[in-house]
N, CA, C and O atoms as a Tinker XYZ file with bonds, in Angstrom:
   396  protein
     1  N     13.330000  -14.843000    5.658000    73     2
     2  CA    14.143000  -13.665000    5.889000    64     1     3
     3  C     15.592000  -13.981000    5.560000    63     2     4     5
     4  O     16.068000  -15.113000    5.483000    81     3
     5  N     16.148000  -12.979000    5.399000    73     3     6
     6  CA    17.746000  -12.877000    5.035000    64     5     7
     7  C     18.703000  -13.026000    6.151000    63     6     8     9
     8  O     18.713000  -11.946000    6.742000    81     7
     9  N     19.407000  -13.750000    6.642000    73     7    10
    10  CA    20.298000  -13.021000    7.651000    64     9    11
    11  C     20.931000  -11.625000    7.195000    63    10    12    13
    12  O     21.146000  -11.073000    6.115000    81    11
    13  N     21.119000  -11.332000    8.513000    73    11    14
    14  CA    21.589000   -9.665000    9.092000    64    13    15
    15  C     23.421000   -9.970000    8.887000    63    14    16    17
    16  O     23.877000  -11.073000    8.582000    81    15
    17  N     24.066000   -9.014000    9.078000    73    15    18
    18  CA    25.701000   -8.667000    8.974000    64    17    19
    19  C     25.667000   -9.471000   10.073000    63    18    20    21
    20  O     26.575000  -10.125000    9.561000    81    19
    21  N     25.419000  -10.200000   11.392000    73    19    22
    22  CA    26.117000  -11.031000   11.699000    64    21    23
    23  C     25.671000  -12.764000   11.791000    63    22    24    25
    24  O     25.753000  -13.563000   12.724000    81    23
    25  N     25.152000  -12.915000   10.312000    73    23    26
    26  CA    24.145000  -13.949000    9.710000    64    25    27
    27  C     23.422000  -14.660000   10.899000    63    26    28    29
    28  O     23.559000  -15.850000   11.184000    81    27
    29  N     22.629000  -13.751000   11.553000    73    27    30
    30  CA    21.370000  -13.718000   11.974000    64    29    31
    31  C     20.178000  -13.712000   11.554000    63    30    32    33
    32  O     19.705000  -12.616000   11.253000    81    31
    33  N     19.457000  -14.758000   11.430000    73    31    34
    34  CA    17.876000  -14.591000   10.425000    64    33    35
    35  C     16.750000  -13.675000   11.490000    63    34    36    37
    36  O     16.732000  -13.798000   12.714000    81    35
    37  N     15.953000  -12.862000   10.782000    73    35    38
    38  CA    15.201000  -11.942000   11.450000    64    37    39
    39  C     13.634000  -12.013000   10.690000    63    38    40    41
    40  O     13.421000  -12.302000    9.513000    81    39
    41  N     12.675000  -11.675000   11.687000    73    39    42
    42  CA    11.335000  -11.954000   11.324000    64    41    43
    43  C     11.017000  -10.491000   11.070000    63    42    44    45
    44  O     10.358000  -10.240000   10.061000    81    43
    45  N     11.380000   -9.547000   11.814000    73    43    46
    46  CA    11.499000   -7.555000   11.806000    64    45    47
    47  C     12.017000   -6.580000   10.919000    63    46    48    49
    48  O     12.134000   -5.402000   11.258000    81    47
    49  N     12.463000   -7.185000    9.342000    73    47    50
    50  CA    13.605000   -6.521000    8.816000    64    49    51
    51  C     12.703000   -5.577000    8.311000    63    50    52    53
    52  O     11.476000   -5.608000    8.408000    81    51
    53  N     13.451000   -4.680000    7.730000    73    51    54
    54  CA    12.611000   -3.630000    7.306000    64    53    55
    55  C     13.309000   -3.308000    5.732000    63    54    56    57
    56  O     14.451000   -3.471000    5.302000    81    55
    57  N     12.194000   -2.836000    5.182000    73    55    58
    58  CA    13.215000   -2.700000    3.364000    64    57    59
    59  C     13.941000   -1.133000    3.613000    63    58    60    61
    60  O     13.394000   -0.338000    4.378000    81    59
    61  N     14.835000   -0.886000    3.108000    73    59    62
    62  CA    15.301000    0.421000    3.156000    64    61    63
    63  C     15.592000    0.721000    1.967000    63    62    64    65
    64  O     16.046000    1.861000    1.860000    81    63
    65  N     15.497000    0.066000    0.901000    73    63    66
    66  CA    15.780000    1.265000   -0.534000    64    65    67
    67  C     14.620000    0.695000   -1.562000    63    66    68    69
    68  O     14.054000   -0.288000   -1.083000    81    67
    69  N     14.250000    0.991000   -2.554000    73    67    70
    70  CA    13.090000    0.293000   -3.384000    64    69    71
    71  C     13.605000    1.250000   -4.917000    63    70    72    73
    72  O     13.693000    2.466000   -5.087000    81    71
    73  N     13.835000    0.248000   -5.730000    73    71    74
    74  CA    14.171000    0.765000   -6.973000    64    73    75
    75  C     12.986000    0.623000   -8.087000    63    74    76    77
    76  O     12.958000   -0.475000   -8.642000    81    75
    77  N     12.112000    1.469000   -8.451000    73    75    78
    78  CA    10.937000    0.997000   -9.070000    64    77    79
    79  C     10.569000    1.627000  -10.306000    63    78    80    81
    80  O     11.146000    2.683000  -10.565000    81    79
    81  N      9.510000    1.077000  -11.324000    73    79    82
    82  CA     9.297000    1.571000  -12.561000    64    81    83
    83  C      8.518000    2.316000  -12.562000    63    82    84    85
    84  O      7.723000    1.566000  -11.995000    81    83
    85  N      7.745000    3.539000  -12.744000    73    83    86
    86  CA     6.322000    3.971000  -12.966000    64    85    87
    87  C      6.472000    4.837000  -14.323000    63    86    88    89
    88  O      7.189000    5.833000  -14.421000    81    87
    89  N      5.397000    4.098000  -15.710000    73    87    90
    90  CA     4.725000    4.807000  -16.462000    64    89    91
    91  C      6.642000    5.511000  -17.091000    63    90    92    93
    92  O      7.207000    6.605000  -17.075000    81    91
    93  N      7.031000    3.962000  -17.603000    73    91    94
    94  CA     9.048000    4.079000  -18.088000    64    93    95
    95  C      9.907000    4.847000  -17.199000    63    94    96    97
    96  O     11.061000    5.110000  -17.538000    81    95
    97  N      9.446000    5.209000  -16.136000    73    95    98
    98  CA    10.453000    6.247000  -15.011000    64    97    99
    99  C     10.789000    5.578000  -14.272000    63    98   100   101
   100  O      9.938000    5.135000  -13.500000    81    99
   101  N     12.337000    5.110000  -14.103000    73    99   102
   102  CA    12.869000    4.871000  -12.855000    64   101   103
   103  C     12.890000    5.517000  -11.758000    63   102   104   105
   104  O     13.223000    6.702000  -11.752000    81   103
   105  N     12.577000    4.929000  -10.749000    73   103   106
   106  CA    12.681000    6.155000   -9.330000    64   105   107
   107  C     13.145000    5.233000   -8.419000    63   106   108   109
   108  O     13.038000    4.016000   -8.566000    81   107
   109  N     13.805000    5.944000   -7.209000    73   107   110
   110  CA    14.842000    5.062000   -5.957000    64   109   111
   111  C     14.006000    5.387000   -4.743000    63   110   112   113
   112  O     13.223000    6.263000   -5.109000    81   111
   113  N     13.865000    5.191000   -3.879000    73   111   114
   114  CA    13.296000    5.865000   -2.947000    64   113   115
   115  C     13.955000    5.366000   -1.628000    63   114   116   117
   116  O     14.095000    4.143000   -1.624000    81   115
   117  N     14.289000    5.847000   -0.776000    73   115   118
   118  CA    15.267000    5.141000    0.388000    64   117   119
   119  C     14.106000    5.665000    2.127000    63   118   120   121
   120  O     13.484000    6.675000    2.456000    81   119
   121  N     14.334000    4.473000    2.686000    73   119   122
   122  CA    13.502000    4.679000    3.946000    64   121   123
   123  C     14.404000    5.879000    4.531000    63   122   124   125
   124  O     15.582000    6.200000    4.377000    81   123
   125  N     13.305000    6.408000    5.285000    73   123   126
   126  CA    13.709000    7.286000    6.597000    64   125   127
   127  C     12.739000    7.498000    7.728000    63   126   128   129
   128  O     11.514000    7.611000    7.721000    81   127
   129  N     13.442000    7.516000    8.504000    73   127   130
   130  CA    12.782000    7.293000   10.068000    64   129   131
   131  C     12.355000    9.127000   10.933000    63   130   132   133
   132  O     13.124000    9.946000   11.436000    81   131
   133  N     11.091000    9.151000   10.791000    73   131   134
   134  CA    11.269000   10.699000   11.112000    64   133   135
   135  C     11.454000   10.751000   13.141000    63   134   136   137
   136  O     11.549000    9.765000   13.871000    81   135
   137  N     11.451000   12.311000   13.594000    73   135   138
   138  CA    11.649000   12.073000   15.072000    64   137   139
   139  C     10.155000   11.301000   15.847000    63   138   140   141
   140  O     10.067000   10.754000   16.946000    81   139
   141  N      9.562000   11.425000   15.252000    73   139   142
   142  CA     8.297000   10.765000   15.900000    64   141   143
   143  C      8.432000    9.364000   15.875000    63   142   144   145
   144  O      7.708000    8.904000   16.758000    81   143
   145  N      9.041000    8.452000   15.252000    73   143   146
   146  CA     9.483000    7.370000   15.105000    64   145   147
   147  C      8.702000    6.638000   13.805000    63   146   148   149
   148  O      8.987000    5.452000   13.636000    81   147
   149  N      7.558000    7.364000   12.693000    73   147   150
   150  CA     7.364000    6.937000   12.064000    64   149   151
   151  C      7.973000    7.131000   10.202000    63   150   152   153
   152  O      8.219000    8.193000    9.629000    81   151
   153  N      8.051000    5.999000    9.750000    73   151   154
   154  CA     9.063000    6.105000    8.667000    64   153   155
   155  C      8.178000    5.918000    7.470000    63   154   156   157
   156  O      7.086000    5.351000    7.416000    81   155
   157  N      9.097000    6.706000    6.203000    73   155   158
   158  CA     8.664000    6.643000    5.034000    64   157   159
   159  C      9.602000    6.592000    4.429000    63   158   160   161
   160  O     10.751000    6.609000    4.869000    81   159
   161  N      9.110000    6.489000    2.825000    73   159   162
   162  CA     9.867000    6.398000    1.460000    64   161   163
   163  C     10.069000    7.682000    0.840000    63   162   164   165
   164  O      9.061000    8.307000    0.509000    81   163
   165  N     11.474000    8.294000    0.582000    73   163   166
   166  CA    11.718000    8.979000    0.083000    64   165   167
   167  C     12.684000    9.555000   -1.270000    63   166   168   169
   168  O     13.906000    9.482000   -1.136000    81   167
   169  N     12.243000    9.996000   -2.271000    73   167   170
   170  CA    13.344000    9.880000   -3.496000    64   169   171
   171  C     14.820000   10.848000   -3.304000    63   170   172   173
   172  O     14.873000   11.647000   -2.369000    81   171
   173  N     15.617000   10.746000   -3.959000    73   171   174
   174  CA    16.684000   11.823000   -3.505000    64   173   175
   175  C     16.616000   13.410000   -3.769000    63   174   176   177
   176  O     17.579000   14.162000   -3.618000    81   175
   177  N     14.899000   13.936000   -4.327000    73   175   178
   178  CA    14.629000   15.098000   -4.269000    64   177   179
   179  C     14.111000   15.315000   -2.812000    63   178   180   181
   180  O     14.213000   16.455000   -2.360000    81   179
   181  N     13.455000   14.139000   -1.873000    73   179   182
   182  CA    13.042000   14.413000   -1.213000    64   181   183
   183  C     11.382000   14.620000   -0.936000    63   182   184   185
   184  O     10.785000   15.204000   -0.033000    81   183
   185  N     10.929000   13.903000   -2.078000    73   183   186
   186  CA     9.576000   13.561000   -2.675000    64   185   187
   187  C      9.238000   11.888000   -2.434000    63   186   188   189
   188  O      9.715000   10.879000   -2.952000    81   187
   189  N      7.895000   12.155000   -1.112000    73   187   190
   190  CA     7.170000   11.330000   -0.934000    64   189   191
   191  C      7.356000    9.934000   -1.369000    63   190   192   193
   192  O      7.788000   10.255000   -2.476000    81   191
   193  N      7.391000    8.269000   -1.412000    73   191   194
   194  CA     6.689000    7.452000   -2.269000    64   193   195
   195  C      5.589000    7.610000   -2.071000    63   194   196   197
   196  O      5.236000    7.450000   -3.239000    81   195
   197  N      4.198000    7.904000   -1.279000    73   195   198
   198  CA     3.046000    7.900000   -0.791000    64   197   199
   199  C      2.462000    8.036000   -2.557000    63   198   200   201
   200  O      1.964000    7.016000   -3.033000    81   199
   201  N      2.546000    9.196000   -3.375000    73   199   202
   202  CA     1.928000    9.523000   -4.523000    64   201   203
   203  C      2.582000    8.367000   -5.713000    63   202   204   205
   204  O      1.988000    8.312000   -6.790000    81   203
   205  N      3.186000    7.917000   -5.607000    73   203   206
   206  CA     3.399000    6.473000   -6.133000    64   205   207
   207  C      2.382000    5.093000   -5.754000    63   206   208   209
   208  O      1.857000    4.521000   -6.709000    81   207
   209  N      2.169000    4.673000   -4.606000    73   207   210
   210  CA     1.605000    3.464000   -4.344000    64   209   211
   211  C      0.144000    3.257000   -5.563000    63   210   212   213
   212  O     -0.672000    3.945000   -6.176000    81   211
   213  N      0.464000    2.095000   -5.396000    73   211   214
   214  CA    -1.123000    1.595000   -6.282000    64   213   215
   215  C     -1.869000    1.565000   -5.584000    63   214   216   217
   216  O     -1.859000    0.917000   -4.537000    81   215
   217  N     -3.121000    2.609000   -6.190000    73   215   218
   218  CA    -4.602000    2.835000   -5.798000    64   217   219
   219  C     -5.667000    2.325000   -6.324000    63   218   220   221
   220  O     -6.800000    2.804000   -6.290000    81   219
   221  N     -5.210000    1.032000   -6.977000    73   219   222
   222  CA    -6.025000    0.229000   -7.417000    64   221   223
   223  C     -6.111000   -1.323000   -7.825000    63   222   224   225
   224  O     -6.089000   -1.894000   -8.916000    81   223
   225  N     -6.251000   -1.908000   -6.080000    73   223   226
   226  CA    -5.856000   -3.567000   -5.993000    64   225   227
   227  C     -6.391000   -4.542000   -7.183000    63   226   228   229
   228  O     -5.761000   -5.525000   -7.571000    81   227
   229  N     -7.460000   -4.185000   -7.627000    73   227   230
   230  CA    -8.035000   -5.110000   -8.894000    64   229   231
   231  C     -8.032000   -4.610000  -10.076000    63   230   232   233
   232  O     -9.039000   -4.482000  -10.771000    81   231
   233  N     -6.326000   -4.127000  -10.550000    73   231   234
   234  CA    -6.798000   -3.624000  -12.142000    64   233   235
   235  C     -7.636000   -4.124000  -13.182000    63   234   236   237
   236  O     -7.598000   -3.645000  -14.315000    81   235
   237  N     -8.550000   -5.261000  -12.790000    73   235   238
   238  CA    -9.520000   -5.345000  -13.671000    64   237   239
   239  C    -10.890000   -6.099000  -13.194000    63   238   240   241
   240  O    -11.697000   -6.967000  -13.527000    81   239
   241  N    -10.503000   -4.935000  -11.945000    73   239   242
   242  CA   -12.197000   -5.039000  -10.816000    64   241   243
   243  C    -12.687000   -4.120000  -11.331000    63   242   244   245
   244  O    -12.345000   -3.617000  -12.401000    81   243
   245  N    -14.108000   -3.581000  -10.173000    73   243   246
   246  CA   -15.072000   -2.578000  -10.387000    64   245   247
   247  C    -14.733000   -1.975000   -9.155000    63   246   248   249
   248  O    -14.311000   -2.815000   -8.359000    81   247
   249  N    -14.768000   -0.661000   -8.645000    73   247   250
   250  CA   -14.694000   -0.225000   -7.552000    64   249   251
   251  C    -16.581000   -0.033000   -7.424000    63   250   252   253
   252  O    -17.307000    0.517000   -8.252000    81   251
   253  N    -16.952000   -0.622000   -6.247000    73   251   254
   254  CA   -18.172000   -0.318000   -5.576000    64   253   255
   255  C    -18.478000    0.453000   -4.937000    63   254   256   257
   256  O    -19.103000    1.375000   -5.460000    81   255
   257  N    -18.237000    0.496000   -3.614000    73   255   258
   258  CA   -18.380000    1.551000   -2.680000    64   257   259
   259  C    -17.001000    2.088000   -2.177000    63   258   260   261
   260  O    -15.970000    1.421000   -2.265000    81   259
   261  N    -17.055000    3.237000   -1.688000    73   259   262
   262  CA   -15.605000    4.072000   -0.530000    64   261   263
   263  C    -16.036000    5.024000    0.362000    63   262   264   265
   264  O    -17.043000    5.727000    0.274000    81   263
   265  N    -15.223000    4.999000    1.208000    73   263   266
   266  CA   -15.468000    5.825000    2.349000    64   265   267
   267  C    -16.903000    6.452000    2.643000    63   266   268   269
   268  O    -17.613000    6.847000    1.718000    81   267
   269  N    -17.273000    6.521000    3.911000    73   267   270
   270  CA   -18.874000    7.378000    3.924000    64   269   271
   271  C    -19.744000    6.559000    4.706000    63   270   272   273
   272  O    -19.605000    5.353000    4.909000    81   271
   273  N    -20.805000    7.429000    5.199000    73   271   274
   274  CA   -22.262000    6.750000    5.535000    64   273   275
   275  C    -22.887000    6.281000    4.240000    63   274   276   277
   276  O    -23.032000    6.840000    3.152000    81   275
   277  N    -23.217000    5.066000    4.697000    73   275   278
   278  CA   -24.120000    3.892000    3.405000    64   277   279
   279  C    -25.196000    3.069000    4.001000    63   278   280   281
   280  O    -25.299000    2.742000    5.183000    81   279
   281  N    -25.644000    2.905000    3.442000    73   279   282
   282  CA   -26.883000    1.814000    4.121000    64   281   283
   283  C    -26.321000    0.480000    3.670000    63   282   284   285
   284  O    -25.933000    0.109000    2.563000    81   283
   285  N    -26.390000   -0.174000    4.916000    73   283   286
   286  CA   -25.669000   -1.614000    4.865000    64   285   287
   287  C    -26.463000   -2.360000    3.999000    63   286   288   289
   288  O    -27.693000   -2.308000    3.994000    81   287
   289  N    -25.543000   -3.298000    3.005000    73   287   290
   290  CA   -26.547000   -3.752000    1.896000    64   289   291
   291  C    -27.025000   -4.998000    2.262000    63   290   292   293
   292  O    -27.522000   -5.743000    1.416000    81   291
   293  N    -26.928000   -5.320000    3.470000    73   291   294
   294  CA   -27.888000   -6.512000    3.611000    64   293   295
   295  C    -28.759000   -6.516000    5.219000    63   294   296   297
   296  O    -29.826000   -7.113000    5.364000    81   295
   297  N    -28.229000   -5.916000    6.079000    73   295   298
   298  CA   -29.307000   -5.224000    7.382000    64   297   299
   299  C    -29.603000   -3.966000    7.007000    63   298   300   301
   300  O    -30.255000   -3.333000    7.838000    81   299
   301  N    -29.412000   -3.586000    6.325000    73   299   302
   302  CA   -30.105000   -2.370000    5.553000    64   301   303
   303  C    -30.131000   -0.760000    6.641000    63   302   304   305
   304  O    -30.532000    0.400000    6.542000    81   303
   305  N    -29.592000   -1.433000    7.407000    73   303   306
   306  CA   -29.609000    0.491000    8.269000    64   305   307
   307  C    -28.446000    1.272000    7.757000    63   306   308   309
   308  O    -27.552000    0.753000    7.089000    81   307
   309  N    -28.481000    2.531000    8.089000    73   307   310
   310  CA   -27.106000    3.624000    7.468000    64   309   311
   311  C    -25.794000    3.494000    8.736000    63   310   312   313
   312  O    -26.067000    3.475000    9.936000    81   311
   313  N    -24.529000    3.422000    8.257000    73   311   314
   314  CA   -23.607000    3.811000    9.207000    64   313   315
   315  C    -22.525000    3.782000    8.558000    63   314   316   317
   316  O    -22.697000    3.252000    7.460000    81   315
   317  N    -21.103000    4.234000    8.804000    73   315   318
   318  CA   -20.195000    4.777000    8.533000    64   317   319
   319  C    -19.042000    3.662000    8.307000    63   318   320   321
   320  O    -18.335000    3.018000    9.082000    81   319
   321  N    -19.206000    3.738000    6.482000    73   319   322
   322  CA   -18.460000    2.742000    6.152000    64   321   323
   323  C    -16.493000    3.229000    5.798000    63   322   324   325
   324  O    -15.959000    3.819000    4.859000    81   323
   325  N    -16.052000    2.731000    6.836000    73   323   326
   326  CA   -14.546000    3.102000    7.033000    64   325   327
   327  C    -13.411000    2.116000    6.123000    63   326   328   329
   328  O    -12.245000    2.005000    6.502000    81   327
   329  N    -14.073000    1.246000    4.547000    73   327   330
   330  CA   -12.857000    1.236000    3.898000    64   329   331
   331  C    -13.625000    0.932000    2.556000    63   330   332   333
   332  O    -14.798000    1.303000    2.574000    81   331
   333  N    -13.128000    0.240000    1.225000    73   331   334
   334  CA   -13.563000    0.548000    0.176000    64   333   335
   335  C    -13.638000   -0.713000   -0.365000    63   334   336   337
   336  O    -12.638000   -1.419000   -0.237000    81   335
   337  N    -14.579000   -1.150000   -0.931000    73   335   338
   338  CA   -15.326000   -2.284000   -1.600000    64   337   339
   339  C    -14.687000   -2.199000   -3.621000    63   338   340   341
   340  O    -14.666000   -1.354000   -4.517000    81   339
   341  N    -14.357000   -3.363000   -3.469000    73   339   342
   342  CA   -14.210000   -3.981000   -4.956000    64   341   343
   343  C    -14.826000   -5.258000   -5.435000    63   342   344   345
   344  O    -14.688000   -6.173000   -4.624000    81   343
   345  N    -15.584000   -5.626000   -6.731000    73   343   346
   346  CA   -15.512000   -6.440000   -7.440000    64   345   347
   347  C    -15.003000   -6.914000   -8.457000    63   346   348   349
   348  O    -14.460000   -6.248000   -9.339000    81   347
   349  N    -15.179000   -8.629000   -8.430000    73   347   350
   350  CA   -14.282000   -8.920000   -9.109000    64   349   351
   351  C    -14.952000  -10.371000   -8.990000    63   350   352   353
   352  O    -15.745000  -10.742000   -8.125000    81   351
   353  N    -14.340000  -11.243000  -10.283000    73   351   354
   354  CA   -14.613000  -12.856000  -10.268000    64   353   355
   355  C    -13.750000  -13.480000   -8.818000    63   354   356   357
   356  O    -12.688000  -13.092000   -8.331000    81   355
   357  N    -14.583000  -14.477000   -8.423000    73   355   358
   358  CA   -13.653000  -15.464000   -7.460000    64   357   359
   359  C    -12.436000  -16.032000   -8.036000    63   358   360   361
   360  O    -12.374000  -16.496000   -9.175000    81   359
   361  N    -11.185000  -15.958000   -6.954000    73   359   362
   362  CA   -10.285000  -16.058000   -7.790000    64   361   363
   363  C     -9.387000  -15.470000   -8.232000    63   362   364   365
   364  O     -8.321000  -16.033000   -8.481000    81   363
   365  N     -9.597000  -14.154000   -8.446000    73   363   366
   366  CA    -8.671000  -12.979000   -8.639000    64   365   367
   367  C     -7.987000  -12.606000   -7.924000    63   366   368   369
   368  O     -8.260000  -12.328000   -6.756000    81   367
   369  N     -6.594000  -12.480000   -8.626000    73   367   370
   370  CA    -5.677000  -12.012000   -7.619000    64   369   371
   371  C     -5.998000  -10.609000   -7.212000    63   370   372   373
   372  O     -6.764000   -9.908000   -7.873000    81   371
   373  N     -5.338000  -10.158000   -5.989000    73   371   374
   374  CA    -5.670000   -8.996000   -5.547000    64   373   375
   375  C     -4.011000   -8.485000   -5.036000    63   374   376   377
   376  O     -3.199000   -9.136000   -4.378000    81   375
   377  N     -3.874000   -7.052000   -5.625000    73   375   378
   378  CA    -2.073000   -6.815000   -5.482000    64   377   379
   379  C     -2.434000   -6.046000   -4.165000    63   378   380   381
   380  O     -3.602000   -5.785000   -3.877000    81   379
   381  N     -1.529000   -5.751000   -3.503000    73   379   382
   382  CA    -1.053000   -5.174000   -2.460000    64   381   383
   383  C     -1.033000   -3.699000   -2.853000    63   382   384   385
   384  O     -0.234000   -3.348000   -3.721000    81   383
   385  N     -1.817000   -2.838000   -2.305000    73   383   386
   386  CA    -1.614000   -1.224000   -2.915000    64   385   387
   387  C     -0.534000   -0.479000   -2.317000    63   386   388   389
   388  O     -0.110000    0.450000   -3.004000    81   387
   389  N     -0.055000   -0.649000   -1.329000    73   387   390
   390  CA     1.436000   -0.320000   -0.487000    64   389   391
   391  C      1.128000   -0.489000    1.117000    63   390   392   393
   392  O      0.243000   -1.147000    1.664000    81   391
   393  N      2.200000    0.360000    1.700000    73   391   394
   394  CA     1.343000    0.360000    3.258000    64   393   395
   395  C      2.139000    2.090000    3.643000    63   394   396
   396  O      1.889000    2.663000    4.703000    81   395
C-alpha cells in the first residue's frame, strides 16, 4: 500500500478514479459512495462502470456451465448451481473480471 497524506501505510485504501481503454475509447470513471453506503464507478456522464467490466476471465477458455439447476457432474443429482464454470489448460492465467 501507499501511504495516505499523513504518510501512513494502509491495508483499506480504496481506488477512487480509474482511467481505462475499451475497444480505442478512453473513459475516466471516479468512485462514489451512494446513501446506502455502497459505492460504484462512475464516468462524468454519469454512466455506470458495471457495463464495462470483463465478462470473460479466460479469453481463451471455453465457458461450460452458468447459472441454474444442473445435475452435478460427478454425484450426479440436480441442484442449483450459483456461479459459472470455465475451461482451460492448467496453468492459465485467469484475469480478474471486476468486482
Amino acid at each position: 500500500s501507499q501511504p495516505d497524506g499523513d504518510d501512513q501505510t494502509s491495508d483499506n485504501s480504496e481506488l477512487l478514479y480509474v482511467s481505462a481503454t475499451f475497444g480505442g475509447t478512453t473513459r475516466n470513471f471516479y468512485r462514489f459512495q451512494m446513501q446506502d453506503g455502497s459505492t460504484d464507478y462512475f464516468d462524468e456522464n454519469g454512466s455506470s462502470a458495471q457495463q464495462f467490466l470483463l465478462r470473460n476471465p479466460l479469453p481463451n477458455g471455453r465457458f461450460t456451465s452458468g447459472f441454474g439447476a444442473r445435475k452435478h457432474p460427478i454425484l450426479g443429482y440436480v441442484r442449483m448451481h450459483t456461479g459459472t464454470d470455465w475451461a482451460a489448460p492448467i496453468g492459465t492465467p485467469i484475469i480478474a473480471a471486476g468486482n
